[in-house]
N, C-alpha and C positions, 0 to 999 in steps of 0.2 A: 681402478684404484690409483696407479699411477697416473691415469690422465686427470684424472680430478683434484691430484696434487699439484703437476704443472699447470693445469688452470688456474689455483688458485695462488700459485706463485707469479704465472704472469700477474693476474688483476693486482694481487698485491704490490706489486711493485710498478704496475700502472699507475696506480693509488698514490704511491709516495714519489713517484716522475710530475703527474700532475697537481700537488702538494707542490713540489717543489718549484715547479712554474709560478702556481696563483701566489705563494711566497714573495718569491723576484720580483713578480710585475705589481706587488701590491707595495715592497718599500720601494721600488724603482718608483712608483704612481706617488708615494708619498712624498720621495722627495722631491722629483716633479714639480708638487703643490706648492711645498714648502720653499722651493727655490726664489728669489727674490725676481717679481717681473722688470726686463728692464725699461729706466726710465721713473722708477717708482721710489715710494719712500721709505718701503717696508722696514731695509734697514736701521732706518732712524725710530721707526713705531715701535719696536724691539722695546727701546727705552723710553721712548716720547710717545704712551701710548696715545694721551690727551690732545696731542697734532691732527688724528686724524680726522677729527670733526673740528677745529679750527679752522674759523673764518676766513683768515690768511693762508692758511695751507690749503685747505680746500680751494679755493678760488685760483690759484698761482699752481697748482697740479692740472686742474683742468684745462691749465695751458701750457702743459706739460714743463714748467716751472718748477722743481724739485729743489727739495733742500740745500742739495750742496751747488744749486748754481749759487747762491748768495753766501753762504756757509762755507763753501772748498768742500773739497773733497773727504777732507777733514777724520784720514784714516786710522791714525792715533787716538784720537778720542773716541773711535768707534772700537777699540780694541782695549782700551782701557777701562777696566771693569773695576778697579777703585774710582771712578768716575772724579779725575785729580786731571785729568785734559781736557783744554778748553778745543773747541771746536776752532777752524782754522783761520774763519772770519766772523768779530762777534760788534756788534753796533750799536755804540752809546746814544742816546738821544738826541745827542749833537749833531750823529752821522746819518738819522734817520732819513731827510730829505735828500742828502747828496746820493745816499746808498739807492733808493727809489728812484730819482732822475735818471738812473744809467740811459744813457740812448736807445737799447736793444730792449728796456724795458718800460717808464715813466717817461718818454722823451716828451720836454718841455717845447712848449710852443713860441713863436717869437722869437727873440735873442734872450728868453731869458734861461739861465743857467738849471735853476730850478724848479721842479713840477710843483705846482702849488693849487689853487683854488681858482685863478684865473683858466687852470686848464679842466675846471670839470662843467659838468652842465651850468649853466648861473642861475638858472630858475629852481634846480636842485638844491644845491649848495646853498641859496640867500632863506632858502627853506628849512632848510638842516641845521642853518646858525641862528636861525630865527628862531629854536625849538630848543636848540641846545648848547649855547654860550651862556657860560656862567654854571653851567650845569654837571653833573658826574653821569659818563656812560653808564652801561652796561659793565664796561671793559672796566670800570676803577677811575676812568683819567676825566678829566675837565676839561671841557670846550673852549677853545681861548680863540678870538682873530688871530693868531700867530702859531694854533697847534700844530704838530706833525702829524706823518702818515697814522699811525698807531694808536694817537687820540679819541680818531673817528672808526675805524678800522680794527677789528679781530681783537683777541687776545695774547695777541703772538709774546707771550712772555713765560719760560721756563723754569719753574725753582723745586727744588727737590721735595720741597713740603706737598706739590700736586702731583709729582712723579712717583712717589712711593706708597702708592695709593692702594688698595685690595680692591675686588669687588663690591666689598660688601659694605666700604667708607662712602661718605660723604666728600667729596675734595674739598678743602679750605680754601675757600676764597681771599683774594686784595680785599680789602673797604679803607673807603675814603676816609680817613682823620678830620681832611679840614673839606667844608663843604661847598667852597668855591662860590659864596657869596656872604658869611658872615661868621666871624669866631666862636660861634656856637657850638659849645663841649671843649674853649680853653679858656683860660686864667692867665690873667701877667701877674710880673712881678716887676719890681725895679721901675728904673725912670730910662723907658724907653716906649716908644710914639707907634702901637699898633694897628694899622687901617685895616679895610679891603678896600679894594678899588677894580673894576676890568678882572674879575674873578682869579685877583691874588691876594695875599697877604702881604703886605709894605710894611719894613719895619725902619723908623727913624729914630734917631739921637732924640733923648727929651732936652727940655730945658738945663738939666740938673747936669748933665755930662756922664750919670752915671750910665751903667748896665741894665741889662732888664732880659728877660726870659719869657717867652710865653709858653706855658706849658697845657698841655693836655690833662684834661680834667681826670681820665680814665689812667689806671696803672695796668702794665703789663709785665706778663714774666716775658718767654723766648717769642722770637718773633724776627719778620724780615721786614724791613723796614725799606722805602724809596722815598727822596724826599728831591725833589727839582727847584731848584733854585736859580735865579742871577743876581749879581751883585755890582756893586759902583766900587771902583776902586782907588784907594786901600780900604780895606776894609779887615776888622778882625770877625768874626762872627761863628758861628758853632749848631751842633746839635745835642743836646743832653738825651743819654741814654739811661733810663732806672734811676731821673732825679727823682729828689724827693718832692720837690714845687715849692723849699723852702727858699731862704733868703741866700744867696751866692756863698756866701764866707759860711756857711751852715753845708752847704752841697756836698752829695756825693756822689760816684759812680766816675761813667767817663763821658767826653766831648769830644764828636768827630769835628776837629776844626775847617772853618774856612777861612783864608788867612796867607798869607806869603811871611815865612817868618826867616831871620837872617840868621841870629843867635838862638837857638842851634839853628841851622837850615833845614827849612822844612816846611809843606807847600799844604793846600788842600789835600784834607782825605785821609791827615795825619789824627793821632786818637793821643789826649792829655787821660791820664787819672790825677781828678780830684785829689793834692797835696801832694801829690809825687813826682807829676812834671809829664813830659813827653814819655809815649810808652809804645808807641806807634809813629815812624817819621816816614810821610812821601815824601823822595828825593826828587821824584820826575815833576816838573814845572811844565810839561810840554802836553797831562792831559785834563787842564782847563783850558774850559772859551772862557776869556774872559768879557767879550763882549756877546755872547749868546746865556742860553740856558746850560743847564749842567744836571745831572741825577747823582745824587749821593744816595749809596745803596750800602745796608751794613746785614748782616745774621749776627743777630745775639741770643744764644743758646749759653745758660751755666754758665763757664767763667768765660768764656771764648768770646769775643769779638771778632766780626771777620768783616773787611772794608773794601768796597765797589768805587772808583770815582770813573762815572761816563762808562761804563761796564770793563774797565781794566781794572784787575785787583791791587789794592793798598798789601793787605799784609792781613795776619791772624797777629790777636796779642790775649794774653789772658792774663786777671787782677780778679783778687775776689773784692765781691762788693754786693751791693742791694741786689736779691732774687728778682724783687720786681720793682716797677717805679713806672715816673711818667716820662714823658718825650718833651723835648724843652726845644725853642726853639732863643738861640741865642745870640744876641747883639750887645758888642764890646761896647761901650760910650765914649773911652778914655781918650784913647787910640786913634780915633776916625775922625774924620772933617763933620762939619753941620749938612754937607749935602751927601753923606753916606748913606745907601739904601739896600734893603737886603731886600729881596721880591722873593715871594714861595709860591708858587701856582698850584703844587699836588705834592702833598703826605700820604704816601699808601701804606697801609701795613697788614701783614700776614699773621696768626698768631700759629707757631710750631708748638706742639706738642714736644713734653720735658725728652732730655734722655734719660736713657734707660741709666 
């Protein structure tokens, strides 16, 4: 009797010994798993789930190439779970080429500075523009003789509308506005000289010296907008966010300007409302080319405004005004010389869902 108790107090407590191991070694194994491999990007796939099958990430990992070589280290914004930090290196359209050419990665052949097309296969490349100049990738962007890495190349672009995504969603994709060979799906207005040409939009002074707008056929409520541009300078010129397509002195909503203005001071990437003036001033003059391109990038969500110029942020400003409307593309006449030119090459836009 007694032995068949201590038996079964040993086993029993074998029982809960060996319990207790497969325990240990099974969260020890877990986290293990979970530990981040080094070298990897797991960290950043946390929130960037949609990186890990990306073009550019994929390709630049297999060369063990990881995010924060080009990014920094970028440890703030990995801990920032209101997602209000920017990562420690972020690269406007302008910097695409220069950021690629590093030596240790794109190094340019010859004396020349930057990696370009002269350094890729030529029998590839005269094949690739022969197919697709003047045309919209996969990726959103438009083939031009003069594109960047990114044009031809991945998706590598971020915004919160593809990051906050379930299983069980569709991600919302960029689509092209303008279609990189003819104004098909806009409308002008005013006396102002709209072409295409070399798969841009040109916009010139008319006869008349007035204004003039081309607007998009289609109206939108919330949405993220990119718009790339270069400009001849002075130039006053603009983008209508939620016009109506009516005549200028009828207009409402707001205009992210392009424009060097003195009285108030206030540079590209600044936001006017319709009758009420400046509502939104850049002070910084130092993040335009003015002899290259440029990306003007806005989120318009409800009353908020929020403005990108070359991917450093303008500001948030908020006016209530039109739920929805159309995208205007805007040239001053008054103001500018007769050889003033606005060039647009890519209008992308997102459409976000209302908030809550």
């Amino acid at each position: 009797m007694h032995l068949n108790k201590r038996t079964n107090l040993y086993l029993a407590g074998g029982i809960i010994i060996f319990a207790a191991f497969v325990c240990v070694f099974t969260v020890g194994f877990a986290r293990e798993s979970q530990a981040e491999k080094p070298g990897g990007n797991s960290k950043c796939y946390v929130c960037h789930a949609a990186m890990k099958t990306e073009e550019l990430t994929v390709s630049h990992l297999a060369l063990d190439v990881t995010c924060d070589e080009c990014h920094g280290l970028s440890t703030e914004h990995m801990h920032d779970e209101m997602l209000m930090t920017k990562p420690d290196l972020l690269f406007g359209r302008s910097e695409v080429r220069a950021m690629c050419s590093n030596p240790s990665c794109h190094k340019p052949g010859g004396e020349r500075s930057v990696y370009g097309l002269a350094d890729h296969d030529s029998k590839a490349v005269e094949e690739f523009i022969k197919n697709w100049r003047g045309r919209i990738r996969p990726n959103g962007r438009a083939v031009t003789h003069d594109s960047v890495c990114t044009d031809c190349h991945g998706t590598h672009n971020i915004t919160e509308a593809t990051e906050q995504q379930t299983g069980n969603e569709q991600p919302v994709e960029w689509a092209a506005v303008f279609n990189g060979s003819d104004i098909t799906g806009w409308q002008s207005s005013g006396d102002v000289s709209w072409t295409v040409k070399r798969g841009r939009i040109i916009a010139a002074p008319g006869a008349g010296g007035k204004s003039g707008v081309l607007w998009t056929k289609d109206e939108y409520e919330d949405y993220l907008l990119a718009v790339t541009f270069q400009a001849s300078w002075p130039i006053h010129a603009g983008i209508w966010l939620r016009g109506t397509g009516r005549e200028l002195s009828a207009e409402k909503g707001m205009r992210i300007e392009i424009f060097d203005s003195v009285k108030p001071m206030a540079f590209t990437g600044s936001v006017i409302v319709q009758g009420k003036g400046l509502a939104l001033a850049n002070l910084r003059d130092d993040l335009l080319d003015k002899e290259g391109w440029n990306t003007l990038s806005a989120k318009v969500q409800g009353d908020k405004i929020q403005v990108w110029l070359n991917g450093e942020e303008i500001g948030v400003v908020r006016a209530a005004g039109p739920a929805k409307g159309k995208i205007g593309l805007y040239l001053e006449g008054k103001t500018v010389s007769r050889s003033t030119e606005l060039q647009v090459r890519e209008v992308q836009i997102q459409k976000l869902r209302k908030e809550e």
